[in-house]
ZAMARGU-4260 file (C-alpha; in steps of 0.2 Angstrom, whole numbers, plus 5000, padded with zeros to 4 digits):
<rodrens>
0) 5034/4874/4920 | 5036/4857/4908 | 5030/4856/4894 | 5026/4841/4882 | 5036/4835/4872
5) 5046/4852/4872 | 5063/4855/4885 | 5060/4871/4892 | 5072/4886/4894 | 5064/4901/4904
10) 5074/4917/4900 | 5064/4931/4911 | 5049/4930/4921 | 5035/4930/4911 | 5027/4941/4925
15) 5029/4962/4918 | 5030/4957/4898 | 5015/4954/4886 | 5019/4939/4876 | 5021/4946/4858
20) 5024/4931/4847 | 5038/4918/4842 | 5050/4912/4830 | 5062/4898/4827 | 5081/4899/4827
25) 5095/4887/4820 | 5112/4881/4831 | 5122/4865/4826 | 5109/4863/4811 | 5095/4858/4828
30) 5078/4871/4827 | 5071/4878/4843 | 5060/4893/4847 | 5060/4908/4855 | 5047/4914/4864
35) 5046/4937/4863 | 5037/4948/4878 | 5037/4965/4876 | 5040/4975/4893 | 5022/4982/4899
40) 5026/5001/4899 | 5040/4999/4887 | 5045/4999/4869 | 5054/4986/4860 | 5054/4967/4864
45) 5066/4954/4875 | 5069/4934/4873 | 5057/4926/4884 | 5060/4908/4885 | 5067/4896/4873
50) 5057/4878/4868 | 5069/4864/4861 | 5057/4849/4853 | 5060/4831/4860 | 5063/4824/4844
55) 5080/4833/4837 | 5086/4839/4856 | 5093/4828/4869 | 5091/4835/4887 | 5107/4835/4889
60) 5112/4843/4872 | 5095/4856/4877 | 5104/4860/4896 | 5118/4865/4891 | 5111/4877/4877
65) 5101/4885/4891 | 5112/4888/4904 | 5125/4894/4891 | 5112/4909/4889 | 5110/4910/4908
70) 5092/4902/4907 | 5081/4891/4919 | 5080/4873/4910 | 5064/4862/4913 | 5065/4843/4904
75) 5051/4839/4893 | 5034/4827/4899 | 5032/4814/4887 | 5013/4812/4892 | 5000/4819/4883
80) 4991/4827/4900 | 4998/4843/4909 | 4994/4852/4923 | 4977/4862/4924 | 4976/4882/4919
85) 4971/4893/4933 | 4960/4907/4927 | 4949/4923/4931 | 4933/4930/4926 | 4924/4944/4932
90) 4907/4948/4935 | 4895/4955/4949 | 4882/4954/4961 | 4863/4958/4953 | 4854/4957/4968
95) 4849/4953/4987 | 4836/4949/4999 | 4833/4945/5016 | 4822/4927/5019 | 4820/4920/5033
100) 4835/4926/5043 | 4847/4921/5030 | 4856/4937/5019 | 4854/4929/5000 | 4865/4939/4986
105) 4863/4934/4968 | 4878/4935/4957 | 4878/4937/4936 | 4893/4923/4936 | 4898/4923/4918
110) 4894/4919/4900 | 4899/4911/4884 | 4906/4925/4873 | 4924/4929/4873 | 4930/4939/4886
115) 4944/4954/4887 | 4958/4941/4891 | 4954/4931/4875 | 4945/4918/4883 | 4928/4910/4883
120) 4920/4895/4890 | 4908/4883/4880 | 4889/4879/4884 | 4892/4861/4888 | 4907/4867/4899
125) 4898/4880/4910 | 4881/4866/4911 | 4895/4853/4915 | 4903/4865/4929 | 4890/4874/4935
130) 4886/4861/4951 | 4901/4860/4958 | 4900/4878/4963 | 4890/4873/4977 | 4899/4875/4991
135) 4912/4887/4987 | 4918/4901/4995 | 4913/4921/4993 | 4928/4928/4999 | 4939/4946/5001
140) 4955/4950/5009 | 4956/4948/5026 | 4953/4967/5036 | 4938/4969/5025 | 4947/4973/5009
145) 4943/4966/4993 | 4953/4958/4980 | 4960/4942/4979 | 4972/4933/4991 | 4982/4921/4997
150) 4974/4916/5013 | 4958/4924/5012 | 4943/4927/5022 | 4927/4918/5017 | 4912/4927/5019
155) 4899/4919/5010 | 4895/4901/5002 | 4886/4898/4983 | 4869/4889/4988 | 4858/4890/4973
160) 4866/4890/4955 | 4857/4893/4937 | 4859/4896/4919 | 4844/4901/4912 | 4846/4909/4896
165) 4866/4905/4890 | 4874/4914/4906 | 4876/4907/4925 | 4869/4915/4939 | 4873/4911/4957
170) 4866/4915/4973 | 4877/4915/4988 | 4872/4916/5006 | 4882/4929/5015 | 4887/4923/5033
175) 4896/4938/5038 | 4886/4951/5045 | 4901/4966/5041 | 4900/4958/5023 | 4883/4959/5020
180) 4882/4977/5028 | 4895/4982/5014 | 4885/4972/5001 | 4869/4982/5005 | 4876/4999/5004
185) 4882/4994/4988 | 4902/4996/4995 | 4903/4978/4989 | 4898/4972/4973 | 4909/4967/4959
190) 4917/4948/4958 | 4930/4939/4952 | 4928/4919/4949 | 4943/4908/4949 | 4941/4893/4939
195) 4953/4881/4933 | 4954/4876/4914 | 4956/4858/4911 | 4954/4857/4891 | 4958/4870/4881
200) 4959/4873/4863 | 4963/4885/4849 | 4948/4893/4842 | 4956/4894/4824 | 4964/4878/4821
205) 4956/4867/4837 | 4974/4863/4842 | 4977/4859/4862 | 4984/4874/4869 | 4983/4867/4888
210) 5001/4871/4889 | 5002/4887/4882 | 4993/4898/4870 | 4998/4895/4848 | 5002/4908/4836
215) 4984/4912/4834 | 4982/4916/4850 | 4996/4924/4853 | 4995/4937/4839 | 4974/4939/4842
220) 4969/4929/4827 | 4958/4916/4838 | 4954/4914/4856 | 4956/4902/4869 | 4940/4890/4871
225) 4938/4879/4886 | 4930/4865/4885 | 4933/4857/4905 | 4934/4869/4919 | 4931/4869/4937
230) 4925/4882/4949 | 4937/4886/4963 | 4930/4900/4972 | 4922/4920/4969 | 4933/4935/4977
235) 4926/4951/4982 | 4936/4963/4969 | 4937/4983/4967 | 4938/4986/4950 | 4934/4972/4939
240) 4941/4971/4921 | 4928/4963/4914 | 4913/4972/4904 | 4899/4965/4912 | 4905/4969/4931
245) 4899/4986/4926 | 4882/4982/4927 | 4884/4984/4945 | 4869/4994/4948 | 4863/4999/4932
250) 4850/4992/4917 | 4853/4980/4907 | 4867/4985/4893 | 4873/4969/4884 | 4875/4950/4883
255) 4857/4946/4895 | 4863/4953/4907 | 4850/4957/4924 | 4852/4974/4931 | 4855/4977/4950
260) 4838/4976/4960 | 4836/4978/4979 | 4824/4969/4987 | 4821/4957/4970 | 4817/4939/4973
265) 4831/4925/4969 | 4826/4916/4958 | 4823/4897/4961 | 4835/4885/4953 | 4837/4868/4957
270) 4850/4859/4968 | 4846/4873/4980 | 4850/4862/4996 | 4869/4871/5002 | 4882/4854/5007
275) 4887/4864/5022 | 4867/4865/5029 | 4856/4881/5034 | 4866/4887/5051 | 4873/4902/5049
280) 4888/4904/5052 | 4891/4925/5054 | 4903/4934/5061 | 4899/4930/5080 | 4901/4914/5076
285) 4917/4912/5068 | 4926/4897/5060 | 4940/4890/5056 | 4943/4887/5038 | 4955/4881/5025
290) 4962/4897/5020 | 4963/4904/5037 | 4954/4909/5053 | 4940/4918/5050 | 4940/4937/5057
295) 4929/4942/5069 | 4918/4958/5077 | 4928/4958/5092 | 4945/4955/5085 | 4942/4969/5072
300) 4937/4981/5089 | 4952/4974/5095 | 4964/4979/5083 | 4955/4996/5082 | 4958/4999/5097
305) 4977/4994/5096 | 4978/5007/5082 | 4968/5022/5092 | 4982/5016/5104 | 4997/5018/5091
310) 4992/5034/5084 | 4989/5042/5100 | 5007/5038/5104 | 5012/5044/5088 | 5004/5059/5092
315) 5012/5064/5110 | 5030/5057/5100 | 5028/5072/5088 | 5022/5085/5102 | 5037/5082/5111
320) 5049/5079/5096 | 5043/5099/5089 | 5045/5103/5108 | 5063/5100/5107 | 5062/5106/5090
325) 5059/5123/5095 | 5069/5121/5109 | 5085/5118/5098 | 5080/5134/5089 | 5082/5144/5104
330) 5096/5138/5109 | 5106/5140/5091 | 5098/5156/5092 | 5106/5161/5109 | 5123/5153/5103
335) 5124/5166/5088 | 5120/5180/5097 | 5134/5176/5108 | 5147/5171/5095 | 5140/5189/5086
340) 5144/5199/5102 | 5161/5192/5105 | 5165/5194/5086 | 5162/5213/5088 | 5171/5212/5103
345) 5188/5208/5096 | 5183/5220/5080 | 5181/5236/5093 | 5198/5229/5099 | 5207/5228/5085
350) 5201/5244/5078 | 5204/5254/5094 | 5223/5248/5091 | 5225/5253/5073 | 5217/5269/5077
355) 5230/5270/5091 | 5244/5267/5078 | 5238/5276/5064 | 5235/5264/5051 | 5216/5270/5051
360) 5207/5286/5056 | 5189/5284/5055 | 5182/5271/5066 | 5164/5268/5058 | 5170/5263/5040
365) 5185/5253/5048 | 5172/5242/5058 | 5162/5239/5045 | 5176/5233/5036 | 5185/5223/5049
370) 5165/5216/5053 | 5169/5204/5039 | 5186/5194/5043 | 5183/5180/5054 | 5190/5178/5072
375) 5208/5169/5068 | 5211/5184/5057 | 5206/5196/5069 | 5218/5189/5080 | 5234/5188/5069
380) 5230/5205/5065 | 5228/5211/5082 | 5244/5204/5086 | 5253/5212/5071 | 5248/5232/5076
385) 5251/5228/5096 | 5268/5223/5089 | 5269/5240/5079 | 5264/5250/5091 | 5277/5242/5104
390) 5288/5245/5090 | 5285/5261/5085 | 5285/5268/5107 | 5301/5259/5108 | 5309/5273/5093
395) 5301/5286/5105 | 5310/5281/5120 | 5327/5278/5109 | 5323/5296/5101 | 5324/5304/5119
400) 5308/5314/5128 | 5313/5330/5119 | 5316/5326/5101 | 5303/5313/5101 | 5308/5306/5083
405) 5325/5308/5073 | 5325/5308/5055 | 5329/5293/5055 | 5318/5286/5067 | 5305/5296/5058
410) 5307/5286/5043 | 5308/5268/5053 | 5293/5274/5061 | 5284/5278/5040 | 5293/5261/5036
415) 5282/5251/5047 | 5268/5260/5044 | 5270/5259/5025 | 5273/5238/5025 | 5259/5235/5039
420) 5248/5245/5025 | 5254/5234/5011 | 5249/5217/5022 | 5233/5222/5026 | 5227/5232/5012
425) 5238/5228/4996 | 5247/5244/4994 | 5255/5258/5001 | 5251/5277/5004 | 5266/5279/4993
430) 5281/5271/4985 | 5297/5268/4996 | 5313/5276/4995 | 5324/5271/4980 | 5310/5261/4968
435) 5295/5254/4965 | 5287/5240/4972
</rodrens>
């Protein structure tokens, strides 16, 4: 954002870094500071932003720095005014009642001590804002979920406001009827007010820190005191950060605060009138709204029932989805029973055939051994001993019926035995004639 009186330069998004401190840097004999942020989660520090004063850094002279360091460049506002501070405070709801057909919650809005974020608000400041809560929205996430949101859904509106002994208190009626089920069963409680800071200043050295917070602030030797603020609305929240939102539903601990009571009486402040009158408007009797359309009973039976629908179609998806599961299973199952049968098949085969040509002479510890090749071997090997054994009838027949084998034939016969041995199994029975192999 602009600054005044300051070009801008923004490095990284100050969103995931915890603003650790600054310091100024020289180029060209022209000052300028950079702004640190330590990574939440992380060690160490980065380069935030840079800020180049008005007085010795021309815009032009200031862009060019930036973008030379890959930065966002925002000019300088030479007015005195800036835009206002958003901020949040949490608190939490004290008590309720039921009166006259209307569902009353009073809320413990806030104080003037210095919070967890390093803020506070001034006396004069919360009397000052204090009316112009009337009006303005309870709201949570719309579904019926709490925290804060974009377009929210506004379930209650501030009617009655107070500050009786240095803290606010606030009473909204609840026009929602799911809301205020959830308030009274204590599902609901803690709150979160929006406001938006107009003046502040540093608590240390009064400087205006509007813009962004001084060294002081910064380093946790002052806090931030606002002096002009405005309400904007209270959200519905599930785990407020600040101390007195724990006094949910317990007795007072600290800084006046009122425990949680059911049933006790809100109390009567003035400019109790409401500006948007005393009809309730509940969930039957939905409205539309600034932020959004307000949810209603049916539509929220509605979507339910989409959802039964959904999941029940989930549900028959899976059924059939482990249906063909299973199915698939089988059937692989099936398949490698097949493949297994065939495989021992063309193992008997090839064992019966190297039986036949005396290459092996017990069948069970030759299947076993065979059981391990895969089919393409099986199959050269088959191949091999039919072509030995065609081989070694073809000697026979040569040799005549009588003599059978010839010495020589004899030998030929050892010879092919001998090298289909060696190209199966590595080695032969014995070495051949004239050497070694």
């Amino acid at each position: 954002m602009p600054y005044p009186n300051e070009h801008s330069c923004r490095l990284r998004e100050p969103e995931g870094l915890d603003i650790v401190g600054s310091g100024e840097r020289k180029t060209d004999g022209k000052t300028y500071r950079v702004i640190f942020g330590k990574p939440k989660g992380g060690d160490g520090s980065v380069e935030q932003a840079y800020r180049y004063p008005i007085e010795s850094w021309a815009e032009a002279e200031a862009r060019k720095h930036c973008e030379a360091h890959d930065g966002k460049f925002h000019p300088a506002t030479r007015e005195a005014n800036v835009d206002p501070l958003p901020l949040r405070f949490f608190a939490s709801l004290q008590s309720w009642e039921e009166k006259d057909g209307r569902h009353l919650a009073t809320f413990y809005l806030m104080d003037t001590s210095v919070n967890l974020n390093n803020w506070r608000v001034t006396h004069e400041a919360l009397e000052k804002a204090l009316p112009g809560l009337l009006g303005k929205p309870l709201s949570a996430k719309p579904g019926y979920r709490v925290d804060h949101a974009n377009s929210p859904l506004d379930v209650g509106t501030f009617v009655q406001v107070g500050k009786p002994d240095g803290y606010a208190i606030g009473v909204a009626e609840i026009t929602d009827e799911l809301a205020w089920g959830k308030i009274k069963n204590r599902e609901w409680g803690p709150v979160s007010c929006e406001i938006t800071a107009k003046k502040v200043t540093c608590s240390l050295c009064g400087k205006d820190i509007l813009a962004e917070p001084c060294e002081h602030v910064l380093s946790r030797q002052a806090h931030e005191v606002i002096s002009e603020f405005g309400f904007d609305r209270f959200a519905l929240v599930s785990e407020p950060a600040y101390p007195m939102a724990g006094m949910l539903f317990a007795a007072g601990r600290s800084a006046g605060a009122i425990p949680f009571q059911e049933g006790r009486k809100a109390p009567e402040f003035h400019a109790s009138q409401s500006p948007r009158g005393d009809e309730p408007k509940g969930a039957l009797n939905p409205e539309v709204k600034e932020g959004g359309k307000r949810v209603t009973d049916n539509e929220i039976a509605e979507l339910q029932k989409k959802l039964d629908a959904v999941t029940a179609e989930n549900q028959t998806l899976k059924t059939e989805q482990d249906k063909i599961k299973t199915e698939n299973q089988n059937l692989k199952a099936q398949l490698d029973q097949i493949k297994e049968e065939r495989h021992l098949e063309k193992v008997s085969e090839v064992v019966d055939l190297r039986l036949q040509a005396g290459l092996a002479t017990d069948r069970n510890a030759e299947t076993e051994k065979l059981k391990e090749l895969d089919d393409k071997t099986l199959g050269i090997m088959r191949g091999d001993v039919a072509a030995f054994i065609a081989e070694k009838e073809r000697i026979t027949r040569v040799a005549g019926p009588k003599a059978k084998f010839t010495a020589g034939a004899e030998d030929e016969v050892q010879k092919k035995i001998e090298e289909t041995r060696e190209r199966f199994f590595g080695h032969r029975s014995s070495p051949p004639k004239g050497g070694n192999d």
